[in-house]
Every structure is written in structure tokens, then in C-alpha cells.
N, C-alpha and C positions, 0 to 999 in steps of 0.2 A: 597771884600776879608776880614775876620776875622782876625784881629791880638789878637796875643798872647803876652799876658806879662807873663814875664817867675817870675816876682818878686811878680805874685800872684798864684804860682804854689808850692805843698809843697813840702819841701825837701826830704821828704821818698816815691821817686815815680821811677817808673820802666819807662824809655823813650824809645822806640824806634824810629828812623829815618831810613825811606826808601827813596831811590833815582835811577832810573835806569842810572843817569851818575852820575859821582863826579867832581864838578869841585870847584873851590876857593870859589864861594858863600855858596855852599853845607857844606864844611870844615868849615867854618866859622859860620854856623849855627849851626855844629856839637859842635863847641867850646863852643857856647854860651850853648844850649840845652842841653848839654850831661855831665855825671860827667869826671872827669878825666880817662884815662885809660878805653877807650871805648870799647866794642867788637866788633871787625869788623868782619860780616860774610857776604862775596863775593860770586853769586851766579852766573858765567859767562861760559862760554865755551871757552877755549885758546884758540882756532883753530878763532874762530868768534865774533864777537860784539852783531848779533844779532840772533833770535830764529831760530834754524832748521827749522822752519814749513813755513817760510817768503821767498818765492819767489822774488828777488829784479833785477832789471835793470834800464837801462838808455836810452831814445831815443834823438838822435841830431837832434834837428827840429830848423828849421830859422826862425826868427822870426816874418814873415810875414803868417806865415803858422799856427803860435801856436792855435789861434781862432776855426780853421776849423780842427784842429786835436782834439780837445778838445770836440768839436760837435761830432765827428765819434767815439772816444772814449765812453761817456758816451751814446750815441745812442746804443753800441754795449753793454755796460753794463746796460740796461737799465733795465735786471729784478736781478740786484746786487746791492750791498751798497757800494756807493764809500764816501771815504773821498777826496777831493780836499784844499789844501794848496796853500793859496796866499800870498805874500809880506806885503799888509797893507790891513786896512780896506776900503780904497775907492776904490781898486782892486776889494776885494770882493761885496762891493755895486754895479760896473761897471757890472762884469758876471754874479751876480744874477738879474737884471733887465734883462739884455740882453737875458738870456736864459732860464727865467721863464715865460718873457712875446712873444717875440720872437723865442726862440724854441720851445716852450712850453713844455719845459723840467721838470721833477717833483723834483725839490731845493730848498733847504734849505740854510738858512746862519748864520753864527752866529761871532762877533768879538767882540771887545772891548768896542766900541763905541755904541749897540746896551745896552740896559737897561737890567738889569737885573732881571727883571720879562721878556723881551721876550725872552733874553738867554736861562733862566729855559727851558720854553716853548719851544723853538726849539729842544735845546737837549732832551727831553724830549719826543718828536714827534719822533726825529731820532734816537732812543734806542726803540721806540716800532715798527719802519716801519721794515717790511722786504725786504724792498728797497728801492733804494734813492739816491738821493746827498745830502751833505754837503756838502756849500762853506764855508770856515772859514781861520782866519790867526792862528797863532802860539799860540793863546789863546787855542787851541784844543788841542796842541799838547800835554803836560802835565795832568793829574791830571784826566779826564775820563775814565771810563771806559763806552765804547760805545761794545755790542754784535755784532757779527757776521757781520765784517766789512771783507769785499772782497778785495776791490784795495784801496789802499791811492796814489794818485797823487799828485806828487810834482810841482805843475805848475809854480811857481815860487821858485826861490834854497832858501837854510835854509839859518840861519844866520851863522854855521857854522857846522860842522862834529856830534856835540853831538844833535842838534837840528836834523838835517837827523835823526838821532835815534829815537830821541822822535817822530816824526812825523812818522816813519813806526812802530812805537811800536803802533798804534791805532789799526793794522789788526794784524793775528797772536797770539792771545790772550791766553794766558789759555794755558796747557796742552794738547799737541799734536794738536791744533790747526792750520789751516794753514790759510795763506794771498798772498796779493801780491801787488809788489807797484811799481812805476816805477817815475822816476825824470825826468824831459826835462830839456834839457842843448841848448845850444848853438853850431854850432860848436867849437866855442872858447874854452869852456869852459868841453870842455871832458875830460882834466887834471883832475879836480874836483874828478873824479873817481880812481885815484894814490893818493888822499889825503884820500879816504873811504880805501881805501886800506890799510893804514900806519894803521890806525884805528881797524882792522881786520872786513870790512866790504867790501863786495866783489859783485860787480854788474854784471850780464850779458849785454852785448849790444841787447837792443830790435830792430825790424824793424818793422813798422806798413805802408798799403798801404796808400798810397797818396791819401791824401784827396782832395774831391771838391772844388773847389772855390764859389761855392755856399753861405755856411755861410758868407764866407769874403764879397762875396759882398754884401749881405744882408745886416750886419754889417757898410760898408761904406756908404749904403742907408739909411741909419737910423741914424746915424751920421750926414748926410747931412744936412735929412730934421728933426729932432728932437730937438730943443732944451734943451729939459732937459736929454734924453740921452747923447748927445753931452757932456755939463756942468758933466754930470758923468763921461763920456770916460775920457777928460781932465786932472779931479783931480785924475782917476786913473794910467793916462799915466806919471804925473807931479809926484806920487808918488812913481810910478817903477821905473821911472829913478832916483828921490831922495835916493830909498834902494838902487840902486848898489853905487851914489857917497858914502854912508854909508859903504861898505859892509866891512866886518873882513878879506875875503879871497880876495883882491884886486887884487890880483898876477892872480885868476883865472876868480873872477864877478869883471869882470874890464869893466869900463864906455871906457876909452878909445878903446876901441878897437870894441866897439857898435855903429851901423845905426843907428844913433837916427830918421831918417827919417822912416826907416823900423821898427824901435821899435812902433816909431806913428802910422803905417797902421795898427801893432796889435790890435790897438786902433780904428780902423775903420778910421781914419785921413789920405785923402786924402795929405794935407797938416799938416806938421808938425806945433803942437804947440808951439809957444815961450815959453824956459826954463829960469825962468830969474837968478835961482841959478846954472848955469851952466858958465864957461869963454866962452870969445869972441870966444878964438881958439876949445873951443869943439861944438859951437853953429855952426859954420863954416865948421866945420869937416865932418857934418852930411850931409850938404845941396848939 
């Protein structure tokens, strides 16, 4: 990322700052960047947070199921452009192996920890495909503009309300354009959708049929016998569960109140892996 020094910038210049949320960082940027007495022109709909064109919902899927709904998901999108949203980068390392080499799904991925020359290169592929996945974390979520994007999936929750925004602001684009996007939650964590609401962002309940166990088992056959799959599952399972002990909205992505045992089959993990940043009593909880 380029940084700017504002102390080699001349004073007789015209600044603008765009941001599709405002929060304290953003202000604070405003301060530095901006002369005094800034004009603020708000460009929003009172009724809602985000675009008329943007079809939005939420499906409660358990988390032993998420794998194999995510198979029958992009299976069925298969000649559309999805965006998919993960928690961290070894999440997204974990499903793009798994379902580029074993679905033989047509994915893409991009996050933080990849270089930036393949970065370029991905986004770059996924702006000229007219179909596809992208897997990617919250590095996407901001600052591109990607064309004619269909679904954004939230497979793992934002960091918090303003983020859900930014991550459906990828589909939807443009003038009169239309998208559509949908979050998985937990049962636990259906509240989540009264905090989009305070927000003026308003989700339907989706229903999707019940997928096969197929993928799942596949998934824990591979697991078994792979070693270097395996070593990926882990640090991506060891990382999931590290974003909720993190998460801002605790009240809602609350660790307590998760099968760690069940969160690990998502994982393909027959047996649960040892969490060693976890207490006694939550390690206990699961078993």
C-alpha cells in the first residue's frame, strides 16, 4: 500500500475524501487531510444503508453442514460470479485447495498474505472472467471495483455491521444495477440480523434445500488420509475459532456458546483438534 505524506503535498490543492461508511478512523483522516471547515456531501437513502438493486438475506446453517452447503451453493451458481468472504487468510488457503483440487470448482483467491504481483494477477483474471469464484478475506472488501458480480457470500460473519456493508457493496454496482448476497449465521447467532437492522439494513430469511453429505464426507476422507490437506484444515480451524475469541460483536459471535467439536467436522476433523489458546473450561465444553 502507498503511503502519502501530506507534508509533501501543496497547500493550494482541492482534496476530496470518499468513504462508503464513516467511522473514527475515517474522521480522523478527514482531520489530517482536509482544510478546516470541510464540505460534507452525504449521498445515502434514509429508509436503508444499502443500494435498492441489492437483494440481501441470511441462511441459519449448523455448522457441521456449512462445507456441503457451500458445494451446492456455488455448484448452482456455477455459470455467475460469486464473491466469497472468509475470516482469515488460512481459511481461505484451506477452501481453495479443497475445492479447486477436489471439487474441481473454477476459484480463485486472493488475501493478504499472498504477494503482490499474484494479487495483481488474480484480480485481474476475476475482473475479466464472466464467471467464477473468488475466495478472499476482508482485503476485498474495500477499495475494488470488480464488474458484474452476482452473489457475495458471507461465509464467515464481518468484523462488524460497517464491514457486512463493505462486503455486499462488491455486487450491486453502478446505477441501477442489481446483486445479491446472503450471510450464514449460526442458529445462535440470528440476533446479528436486529443489529443490521439498527443500521437500516434489512435482510430476508433465506431457505436453501438440504444438502448432501457427500462433500462432508469426501472432505473427512481427505483429511484422514492427506497430510498436507490435513496441516491446512488445522491452521484454518485454529484460526476460526481465534476470530470469534477476537470478535467485536461477542454478545452475538460468541465462542461460548460454539461446538468446538462440530466447528472441527467443518473442518473435515473427525476428531477435534487441540486449541491451546483456548481455557481448560472451554476446551472441556466442546468434548
Amino acid at each position: 500500500m502507498a503511503v502519502l505524506n501530506l507534508d509533501h503535498v501543496q497547500e493550494d490543492r482541492q482534496t476530496g475524501l470518499f468513504s462508503a461508511t464513516i467511522d473514527d478512523k475515517v474522521k480522523n483522516l478527514a482531520k489530517l487531510a482536509l482544510r478546516r471547515n470541510p464540505v460534507l456531501i452525504a449521498i445515502k437513502d434514509e429508509k436503508q444503508a444499502t443500494v435498492t438493486g441489492l437483494k440481501q438475506g441470511y441462511f441459519t446453517c449448523p455448522l457441521e453442514r456449512r462445507i456441503s452447503w457451500l458445494y451446492k451453493m456455488l455448484k448452482k451458481a456455477k455459470k455467475l460470479k460469486v464473491i466469497v468472504f472468509f475470516s482469515s487468510c488460512k481459511s481461505v488457503d484451506f477452501h481453495y485447495e479443497f475445492f479447486k483440487v477436489y471439487c474441481k470448482a473454477p476459484v480463485l483467491h486472493i488475501h493478504g498474505k499472498l504477494s503482490q504481483a499474484r494479487r495483481k494477477e488474480t484480480f485481474e483474471s476475476f475482473v475479466e472472467a464472466t464467471c467464477g469464484v473468488l475466495f478472499c478475506t476482508d482485503i476485498a472488501a474495500r477499495g475494488l471495483d470488480i464488474p458484474s458480480v452476482d452473489w457475495v457470500v458471507q461465509f464467515d460473519p464481518p468484523t462488524d455491521v460497517k464491514e457486512y456493508i463493505h462486503r455486499v457493496g462488491r455486487t450491486a454496482r453502478g446505477l441501477q444495477n442489481t446483486g445479491n448476497a446472503v450471510i450464514l449465521l449460526r442458529p445462535e447467532e440470528e440476533c446479528f440480523v436486529e443489529f443490521l437492522k439498527i443500521e437500516k439494513v434489512f435482510l430476508d430469511k433465506y431457505t436453501f434445500e438440504t444438502p448432501t453429505e457427500a462433500v462432508q464426507t469426501m472432505l473427512e476422507d481427505v483429511i484422514e488420509n492427506n497430510g498436507v490437506m490435513k496441516s491446512l484444515a488445522r491452521k484454518a480451524y485454529l484460526s476460526y475459532i481465534r476470530c470469534y475469541t477476537k470478535h467485536k460483536l461477542k454478545s452475538v459471535f460468541n465462542i461460548e456458546n460454539m461446538d468446538l467439536a462440530l466447528a472441527a467436522k467443518a473442518f473435515g476433523f473427525l476428531k477435534q483438534p487441540d486449541i491451546d489458546f483456548l481455557s481448560t473450561k472451554d476446551k472441556k465444553r466442546s468434548r
